[in-house]
N, C-alpha and C positions, 0 to 999 in steps of 0.2 A: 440299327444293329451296332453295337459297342463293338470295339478295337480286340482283337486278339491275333495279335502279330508275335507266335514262336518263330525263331530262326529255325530255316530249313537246316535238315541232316545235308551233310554232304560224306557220303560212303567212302571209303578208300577204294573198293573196286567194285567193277560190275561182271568183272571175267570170274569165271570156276578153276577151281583145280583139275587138272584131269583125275580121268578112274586112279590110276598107277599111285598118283599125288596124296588121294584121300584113302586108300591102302595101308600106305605109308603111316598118315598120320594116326589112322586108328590103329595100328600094332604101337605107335608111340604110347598109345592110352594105357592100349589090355596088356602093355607090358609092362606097366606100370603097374602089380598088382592090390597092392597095396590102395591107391588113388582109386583104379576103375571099381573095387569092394566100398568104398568110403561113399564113392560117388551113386553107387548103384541102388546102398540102404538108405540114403538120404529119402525121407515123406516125400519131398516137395518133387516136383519136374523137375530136370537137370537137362544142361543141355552144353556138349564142350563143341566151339566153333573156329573154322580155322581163319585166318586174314581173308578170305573171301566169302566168311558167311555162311560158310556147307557145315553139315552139321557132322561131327565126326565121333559123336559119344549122346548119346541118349537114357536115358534110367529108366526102369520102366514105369514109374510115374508118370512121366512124359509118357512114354507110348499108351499107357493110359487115359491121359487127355485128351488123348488125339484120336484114339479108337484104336490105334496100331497094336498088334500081337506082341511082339516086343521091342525094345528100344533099337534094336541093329536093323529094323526094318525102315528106319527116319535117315541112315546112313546116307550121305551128297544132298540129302535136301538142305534147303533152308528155312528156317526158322518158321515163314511166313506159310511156305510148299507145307512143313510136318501141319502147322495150322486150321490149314484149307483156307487161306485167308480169299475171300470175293475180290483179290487187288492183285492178285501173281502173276494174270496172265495181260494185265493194264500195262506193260513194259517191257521195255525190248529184251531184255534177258530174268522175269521172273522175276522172284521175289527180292525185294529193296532198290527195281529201278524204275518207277512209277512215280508219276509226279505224286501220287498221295502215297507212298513210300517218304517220302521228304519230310515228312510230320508224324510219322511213324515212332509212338516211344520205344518198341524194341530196337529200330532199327538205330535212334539216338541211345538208347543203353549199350548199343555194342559200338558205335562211333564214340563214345565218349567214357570207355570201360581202360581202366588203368589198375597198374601193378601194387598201388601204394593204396586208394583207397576204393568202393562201391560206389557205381553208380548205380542210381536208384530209379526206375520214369516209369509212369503207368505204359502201358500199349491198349488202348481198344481196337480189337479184332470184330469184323463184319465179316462172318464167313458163309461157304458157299452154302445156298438154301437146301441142300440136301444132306444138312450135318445139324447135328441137334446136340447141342442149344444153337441157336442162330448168331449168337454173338457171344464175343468172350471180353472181359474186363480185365487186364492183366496187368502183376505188379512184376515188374525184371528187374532183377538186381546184378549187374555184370561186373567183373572183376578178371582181369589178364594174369596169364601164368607163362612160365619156360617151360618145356620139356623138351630133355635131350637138342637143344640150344634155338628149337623154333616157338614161336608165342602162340597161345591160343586164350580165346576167350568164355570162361563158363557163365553159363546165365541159370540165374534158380527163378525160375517161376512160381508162382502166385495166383490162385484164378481168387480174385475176389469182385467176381462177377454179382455173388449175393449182397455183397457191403455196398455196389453201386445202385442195383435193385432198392436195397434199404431207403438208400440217400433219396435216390428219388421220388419216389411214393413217399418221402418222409416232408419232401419238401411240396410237392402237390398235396399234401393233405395238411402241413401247416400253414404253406402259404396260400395255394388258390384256395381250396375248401373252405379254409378258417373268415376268407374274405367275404365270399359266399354266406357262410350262416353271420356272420359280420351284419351284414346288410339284412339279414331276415331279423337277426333279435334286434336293430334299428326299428324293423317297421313293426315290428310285435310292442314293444315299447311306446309308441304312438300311439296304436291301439289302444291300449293300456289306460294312457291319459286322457283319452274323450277333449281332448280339446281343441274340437270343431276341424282338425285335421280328416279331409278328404277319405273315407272309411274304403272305398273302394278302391282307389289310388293307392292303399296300403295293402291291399289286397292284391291285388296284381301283383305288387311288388314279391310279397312274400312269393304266392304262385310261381312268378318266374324265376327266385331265386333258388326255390325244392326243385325246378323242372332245370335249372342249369346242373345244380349239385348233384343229381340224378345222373347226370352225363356223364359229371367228370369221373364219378365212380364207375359207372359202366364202362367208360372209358380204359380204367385200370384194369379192371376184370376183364376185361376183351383183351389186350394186350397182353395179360397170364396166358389168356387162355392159345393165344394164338403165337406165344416164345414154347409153351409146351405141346403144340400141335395138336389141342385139343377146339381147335375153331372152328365152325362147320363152315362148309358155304352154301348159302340157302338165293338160291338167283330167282330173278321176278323180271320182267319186263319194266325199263326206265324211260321217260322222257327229259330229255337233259335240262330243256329251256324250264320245266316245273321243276326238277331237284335246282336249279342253281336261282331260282325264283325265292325256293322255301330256304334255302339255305341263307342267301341274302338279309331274307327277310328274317331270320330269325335271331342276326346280330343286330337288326338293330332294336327289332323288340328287346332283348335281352341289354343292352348299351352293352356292348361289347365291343365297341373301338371307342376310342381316346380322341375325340376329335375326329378321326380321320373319314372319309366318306369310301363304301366299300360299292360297287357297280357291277354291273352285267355290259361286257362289251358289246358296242354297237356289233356288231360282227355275228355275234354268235349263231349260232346252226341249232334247230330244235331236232336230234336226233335219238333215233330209237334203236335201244338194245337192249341187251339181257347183262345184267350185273346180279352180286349180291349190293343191294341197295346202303346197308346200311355200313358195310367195309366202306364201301364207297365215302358214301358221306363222314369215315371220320381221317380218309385220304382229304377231301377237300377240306374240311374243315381246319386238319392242322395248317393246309397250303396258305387258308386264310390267316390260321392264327401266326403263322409263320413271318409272313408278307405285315401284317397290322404291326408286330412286336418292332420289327423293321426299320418303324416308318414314324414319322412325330407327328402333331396334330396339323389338322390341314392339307394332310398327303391324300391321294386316291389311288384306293386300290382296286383294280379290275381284274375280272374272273368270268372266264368264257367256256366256250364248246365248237369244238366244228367236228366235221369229214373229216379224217385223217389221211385213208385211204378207203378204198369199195366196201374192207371190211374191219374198219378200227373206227373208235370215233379218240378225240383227244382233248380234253380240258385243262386251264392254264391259271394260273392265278401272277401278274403281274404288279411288282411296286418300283418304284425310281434308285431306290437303295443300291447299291451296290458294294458286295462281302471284298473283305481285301483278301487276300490268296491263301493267307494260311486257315481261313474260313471254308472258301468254295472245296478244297481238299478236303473237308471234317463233316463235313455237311450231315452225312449218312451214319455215322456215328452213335452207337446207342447213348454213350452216357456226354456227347460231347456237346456244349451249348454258349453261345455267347451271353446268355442272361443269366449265370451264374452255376454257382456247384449245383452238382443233385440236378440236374435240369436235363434233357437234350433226347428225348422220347418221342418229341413228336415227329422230325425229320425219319426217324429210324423205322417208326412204327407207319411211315406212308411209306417207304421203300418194302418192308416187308408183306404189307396189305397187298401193294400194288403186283411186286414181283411174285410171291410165294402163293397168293390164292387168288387173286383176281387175275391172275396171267395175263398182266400186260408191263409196262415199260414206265419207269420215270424218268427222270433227268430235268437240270436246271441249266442257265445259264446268265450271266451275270458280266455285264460291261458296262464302263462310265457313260457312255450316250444312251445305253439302250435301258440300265435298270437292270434289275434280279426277276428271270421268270422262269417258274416250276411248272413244267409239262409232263401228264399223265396219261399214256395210253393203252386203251385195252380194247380188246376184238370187240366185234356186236354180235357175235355168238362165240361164246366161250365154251370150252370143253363139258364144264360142268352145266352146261344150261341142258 
């Protein structure tokens, strides 16, 4: 896994203003009438915040974004609270005091917002799975003002959650796909020459390379389908030791690691339960493709099952790598990826597989002796079975 070390945000506070304090500061606004009319027509989200982060002026653009009625119903929140960000309640006082607050680009657009010129920093927002869209992609642009002799900071929001959308599918369909039919007009080309090159050998080739490309598009169409909540879930009875058998076995028919040799742990548990099968297997699969990207040639990566409890079972994909900090925080991130722009779907879409429809639990964990390992768990009878 490549190097992406941002310096953490460090916040000026974690305390609130009292009720009385942000009273105050919003008659500062509306009495400004001039400002609160300018701020209120503006298209975009507006958002005016006091030195603690609370929010003391909203547009209705903004409460639009957010589902809110109108803008004075976001008044004391913050930023992250009007959002519904899945990280507000990960720290002792709410939103921007979480360790994955520290990597937060709103929360570095209002730490690093000044009087003279714009600060500019994407934010991706993971919010909670009862809010639709499931993630927001956002550009903040902050900039400091005085009124009546106290500073506040205005942030104009941006959702250009489709321009990320764009990027990405632009970059899986020029760069995987493109590699993909790469290698099939390779072996059709062979074909082509008749000379004495292995006929069948080419054939398979082709065959595995339509049955990957097949994936990866279904793969995209599953993930529309399941950011717009139109994904069913269709449950079937599993045996874990035969899914993690065919899964195993389908990277290496496909050559799908770079060297590296991928396992089934001594360890594992052949357990029975009720999933949707095929969410399932594209949770493991990223775990794999996650753990391989990882790792250089020569590495082993191991992928299990056990008992969890009476009634969970849990599966793990483990590699020796270990993410440095400002990683392990991003992890979950729709558009956020160490292998470049445009990337970072597959992390995001096994946290929502996992939590949003197969009703169970993920989480990783990641230290110098022990390695980077992703564990997934779900009931052995789930609601919808």
């Amino acid at each position: 896994m490549t190097s992406y070390e941002p310096s953490p945000v460090v916040l000026a506070s974690i305390q609130r203003a009292s009720a009385s304090e942000v009273r105050q500061q919003v008659a500062k606004v509306t009495r400004n009438e001039a400002l609160a009319a300018a701020l209120e027509i503006l298209p975009s989200p507006v958002l005016v915040v006091n030195d603690h982060r609370q929010i003391i002026f909203a547009n209705q653009a903004m409460a639009d974004l957010v589902g809110a009625e109108k803008g004075a119903d976001l008044i004391g929140m913050r930023s992250g609270e009007a959002l519904h960000c899945h990280h507000v309640n990960d720290g002792e006082a709410g939103c921007g005091t979480s360790p994955f607050c520290r990597y937060c680009g709103a929360a570095r657009a209002i730490a690093e917002a000044g009087s003279e010129t714009e600060s500019y920093e994407e934010a991706f927002i993971l919010r909670e799975f009862g809010q639709v869209p499931l993630a927001l992609d956002l550009e903040v642009v902050t900039r400091t003002f005085v009124l009546e002799g106290e500073r506040f900071t205005m942030m104009t929001i941006t959702d250009i959650s489709g321009e990320k959308r764009r990027q990405s599918m632009e970059r899986i369909f020029f760069h995987d796909v493109l590699n993909t039919v790469q290698k099939m007009r390779i072996a059709a080309d062979l074909l082509l020459e008749e000379d004495g090159t292995d006929e069948l050998l080419l054939r398979q080739m082709i065959m595995k390379s339509v049955g990957r490309l097949t994936e990866e598009i279904l793969a995209q169409r599953d993930l529309a389908d399941m950011e717009n909540g139109e994904s069913a879930v269709k449950p079937t009875q599993v045996h874990s030791q035969e899914l993690l058998a065919d899964l195993v076995e389908s990277y290496l028919e496909y050559s799908l690691t770079q060297g590296q040799q991928v396992q089934i742990a001594a360890e594992t548990q052949d357990v029975i339960f009720v999933t949707d099968e095929t969410k399932l297997r594209r949770v493991l699969d990223n775990m794999l493709k996650n753990a391989l990207e990882a790792e250089g040639s020569g590495a082993t990566i191991t992928i299990g099952c056990r008992t969890a409890a009476p009634d969970a079972v849990e599966f793990w994909v483990h590699n020796s790598s270990v993410m440095p900090e400002a990683v392990r925080w991003q992890v979950f991130k729709r558009s956020f990826s160490t292998k470049g722009q445009g990337r970072g779907l597959g992390t995001y879409s096994m946290r929502v597989l996992t939590e949003r429809y197969l009703e169970g639990e993920i989480s990783f964990s990641s230290e110098p002796e022990a390695g980077t390992t992703f564990r997934a768990r779900y009931p052995l009878c789930p609601s919808y079975a």
